[in-house]
N, C-alpha and C positions, 0 to 999 in steps of 0.2 A: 504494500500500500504506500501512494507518494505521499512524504510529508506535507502539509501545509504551511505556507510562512507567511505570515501579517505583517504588514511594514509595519511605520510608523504611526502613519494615518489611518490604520484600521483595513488596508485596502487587502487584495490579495494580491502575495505574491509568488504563487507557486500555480498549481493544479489540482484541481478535482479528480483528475484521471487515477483511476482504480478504487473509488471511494463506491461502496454498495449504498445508491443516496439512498433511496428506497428504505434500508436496512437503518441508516444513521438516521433519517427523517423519524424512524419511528423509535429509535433509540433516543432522539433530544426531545419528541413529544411528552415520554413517559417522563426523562428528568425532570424537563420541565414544566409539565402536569399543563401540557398546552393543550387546544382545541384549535384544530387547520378547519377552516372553512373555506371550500372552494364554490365559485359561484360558474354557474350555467355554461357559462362565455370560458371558462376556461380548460385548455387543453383535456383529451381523456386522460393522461396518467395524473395529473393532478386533481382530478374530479375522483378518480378512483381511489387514492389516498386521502382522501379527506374527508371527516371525519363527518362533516353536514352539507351538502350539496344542494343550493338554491338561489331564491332573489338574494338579492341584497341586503333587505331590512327584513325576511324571515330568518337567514342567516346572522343577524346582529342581534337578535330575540332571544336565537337558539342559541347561540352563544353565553348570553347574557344569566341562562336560566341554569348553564354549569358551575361547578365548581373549579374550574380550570384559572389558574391563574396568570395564563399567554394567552392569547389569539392571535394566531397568524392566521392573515385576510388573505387567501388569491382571490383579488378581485383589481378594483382600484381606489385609487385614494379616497374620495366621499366616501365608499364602503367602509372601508378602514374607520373614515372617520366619526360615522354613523354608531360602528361598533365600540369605539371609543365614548361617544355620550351613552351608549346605555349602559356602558359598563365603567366607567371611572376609575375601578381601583385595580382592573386587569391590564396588565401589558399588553400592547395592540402593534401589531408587527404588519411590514407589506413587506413582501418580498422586494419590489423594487418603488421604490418613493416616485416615480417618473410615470409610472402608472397611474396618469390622467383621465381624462373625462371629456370630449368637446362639448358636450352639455355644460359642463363646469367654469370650462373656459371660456366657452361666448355669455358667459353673468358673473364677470366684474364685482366683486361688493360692491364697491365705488360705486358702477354705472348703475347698479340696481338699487343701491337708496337712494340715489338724485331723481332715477323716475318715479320710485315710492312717494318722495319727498313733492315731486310734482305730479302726484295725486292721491292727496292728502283723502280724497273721498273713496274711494280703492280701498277694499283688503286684498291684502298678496296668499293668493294659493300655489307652491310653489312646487313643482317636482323633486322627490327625493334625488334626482342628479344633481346635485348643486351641493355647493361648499360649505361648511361648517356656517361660514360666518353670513352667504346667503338665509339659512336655515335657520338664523338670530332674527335676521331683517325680514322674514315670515309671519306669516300671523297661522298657517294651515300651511303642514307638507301632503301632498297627494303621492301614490301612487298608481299605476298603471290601472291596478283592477281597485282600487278604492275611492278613485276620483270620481266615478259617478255618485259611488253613496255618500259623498260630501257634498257636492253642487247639488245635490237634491234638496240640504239642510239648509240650505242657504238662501234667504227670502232672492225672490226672482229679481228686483228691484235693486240688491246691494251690486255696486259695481268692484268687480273683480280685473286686477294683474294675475296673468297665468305665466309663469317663466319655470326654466327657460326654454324648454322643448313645446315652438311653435306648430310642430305635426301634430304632438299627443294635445296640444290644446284646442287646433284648430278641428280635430277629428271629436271633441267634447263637443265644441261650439255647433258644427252642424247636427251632431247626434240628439243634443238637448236644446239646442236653440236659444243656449245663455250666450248673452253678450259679455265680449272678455277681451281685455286688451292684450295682446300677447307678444311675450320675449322674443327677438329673432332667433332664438337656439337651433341648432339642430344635431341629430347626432352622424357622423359622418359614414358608420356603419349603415345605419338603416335607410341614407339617404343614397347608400351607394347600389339601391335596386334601380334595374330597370323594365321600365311598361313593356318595352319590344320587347325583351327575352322573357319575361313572365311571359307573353301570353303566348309567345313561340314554345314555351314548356307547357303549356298549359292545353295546347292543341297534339302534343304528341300522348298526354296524359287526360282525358279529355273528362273521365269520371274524377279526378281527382283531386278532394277540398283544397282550399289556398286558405292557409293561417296565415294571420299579420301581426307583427306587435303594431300598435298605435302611434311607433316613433316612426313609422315607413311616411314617407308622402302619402297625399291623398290619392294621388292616380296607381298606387299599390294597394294603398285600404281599400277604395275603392272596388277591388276584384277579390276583395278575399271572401270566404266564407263562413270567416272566425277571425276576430280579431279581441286580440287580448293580453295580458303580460305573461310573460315567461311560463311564467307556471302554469297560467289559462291554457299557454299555446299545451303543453306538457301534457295538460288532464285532457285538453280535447283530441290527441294522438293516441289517447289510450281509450279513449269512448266511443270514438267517432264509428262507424259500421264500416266504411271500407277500408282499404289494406293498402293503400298509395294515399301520401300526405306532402304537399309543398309548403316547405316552410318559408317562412320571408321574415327572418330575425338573425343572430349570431350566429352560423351553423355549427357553432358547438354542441348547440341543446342540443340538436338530432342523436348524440352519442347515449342522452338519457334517455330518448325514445329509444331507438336500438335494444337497449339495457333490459327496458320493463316492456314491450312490446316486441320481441326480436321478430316475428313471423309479419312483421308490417313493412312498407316499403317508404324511406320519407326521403326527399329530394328536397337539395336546398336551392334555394330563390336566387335565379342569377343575379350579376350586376350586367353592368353595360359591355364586359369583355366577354359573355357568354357563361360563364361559372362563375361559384361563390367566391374565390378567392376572396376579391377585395371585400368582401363584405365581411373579412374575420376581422375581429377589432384587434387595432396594433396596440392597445391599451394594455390587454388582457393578455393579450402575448408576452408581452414583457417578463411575466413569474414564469419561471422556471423552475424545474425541480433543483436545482445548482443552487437557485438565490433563493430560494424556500426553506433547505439546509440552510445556507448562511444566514437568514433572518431569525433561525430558530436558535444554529449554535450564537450569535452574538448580541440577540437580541435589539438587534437593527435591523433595517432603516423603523424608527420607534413614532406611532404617533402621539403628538403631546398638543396637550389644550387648554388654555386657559381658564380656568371654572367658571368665568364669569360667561364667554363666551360658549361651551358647553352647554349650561343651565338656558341659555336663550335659544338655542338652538332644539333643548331638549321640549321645551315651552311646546315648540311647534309641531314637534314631533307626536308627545303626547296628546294636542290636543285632536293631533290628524287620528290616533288610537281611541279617543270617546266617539268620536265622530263615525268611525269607521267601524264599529263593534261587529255591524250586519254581516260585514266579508269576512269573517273567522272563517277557516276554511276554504276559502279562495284564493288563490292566487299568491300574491307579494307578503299575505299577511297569515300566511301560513295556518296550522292550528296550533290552540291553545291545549 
């Protein structure tokens, strides 16, 4: 086995070659009485070693409800960071800190309290992709499958910011017919389908549903037959009566259908070059099982938060949890 050698600055400077990560991953979880959470979008060997496998904020729940005293996130940062507010006195690990979000990144704190600020008559409903300190400047976090049982609670009259993802908002706005001023976000992943190669797949497979997440554009939502979060798309690949399913979201998840449905056929949703490639998030790519070991044995890249800004973030959080009680058991908000 090759040594390993840490400079000065913590870095590496040798090789991982002949290390059993697999072996060592599960030898630092046990020291370190950690819990690996991998999320949907990432790789199968990482999804297969980890310990809770799902959304986001189900996976910061389930975390939260252990005894483990680490979490390491493969996911990306807002995950990380999310799981960091519900759990405060656990160590919260990402494999690689560079592991962003462009939902994250097209809302600014900055940009998004000065349009708060310039619409003082506005509550902000804000998608759980967004940044800790987004998530302060919130009044309500939504997710994927809980955003409609919140906008229902919401007299029809109060004027709502919806950021930062303008598909999942704009696909609310025609669905329920609430008026909502919306963030320009988008996610780069789900914007990277394209209409001609859907329906070019869609005419060689002709019986076969089309699930959407709700981050896709409209002219993807538009042809699906399901559209829903991660885990919606998940439970309707396991219900649905036929045996060919097009996905149009990460094509990771397909590796969990495979898993719990193996005798089903699911194709994932091209982009504009004719296959999914481009539509795997380079976010989510970034963990590796190399830097999964290293965040476990060092206990970096660490997230850290200032309690002040935690506790407002958490505000938002919980109150999107009274509000959303009805989705137990669907989707994002997992079961209790």
């Amino acid at each position: 086995m090759e040594s390993i050698r840490v400079d000065a600055r913590g870095g590496i400077g040798g090789s991982l070659a002949g290390l059993d990560l697999r072996a060592e991953i599960d030898r630092l979880r046990k020291e370190r009485n950690a819990v690996i959470l991998g999320h949907y979008y990432q790789s199968p060997e990482i999804q297969d070693l980890s310990d809770f496998v799902g959304d986001s904020l189900e996976l910061s729940r389930k975390a939260a409800e252990t005894d483990a005293d680490v979490i390491a996130f493969c996911g990306v940062r807002f995950m990380a960071e999310t799981a960091k507010i519900l759990s405060p006195q656990k160590i919260v690990v990402l494999p690689d800190m560079d592991a962003g979000c462009s939902l994250e990144d097209s809302c600014p704190p900055a940009q998004f309290k000065a349009f708060r600020e310039a619409h003082p008559d506005h509550i902000a409903l804000s998608y759980i992709n967004c940044s800790a300190e987004v998530k302060a400047l919130s009044d309500i976090i939504v997710t994927s499958s809980s955003a409609e049982k919140i906008l229902a609670q919401i007299p029809k009259d109060q004027k709502i910011i919806f950021g930062p993802d303008k598909h999942l908002g704009g696909y609310l706005k025609r669905k329920l017919g609430r008026d909502m001023l919306l963030w320009p976000g988008v996610c780069i992943v789900h914007e990277a389908f394209s209409e001609t190669e859907l329906l070019k797949l869609k005419a060689l497979h002709p019986d076969a549903p089309i699930a959407a997440h709700p981050e896709c554009p409209p002219y993807i939502v538009d042809h699906a037959d399901y559209v829903g979060s991660t885990s919606g798309i998940l439970d309707f690949a396991k219900t649905m009566p036929g045996d060919t399913l097009i996905v149009a979201t990460e094509p990771h998840i397909i590796h969990q259908m495979e898993k719990s449905v193996p005798h089903k056929q699911f194709i994932g949703a091209p982009g504009a070059d004719g296959n999914c490639n481009c539509n795997i998030c380079p976010y989510m790519a970034l963990n590796t099982l190399e830097k999964l070991y290293l965040a476990l044995r060092d206990l970096t890249p660490r997230i850290e938060m200032d309690e002040g800004l935690r506790l407002g973030a958490k505000k938002s959080l919980d109150r999107m949890l009274e509000m959303a009680s009805a989705t137990v058991g669907q989707g994002d908000l997992g079961a209790r």
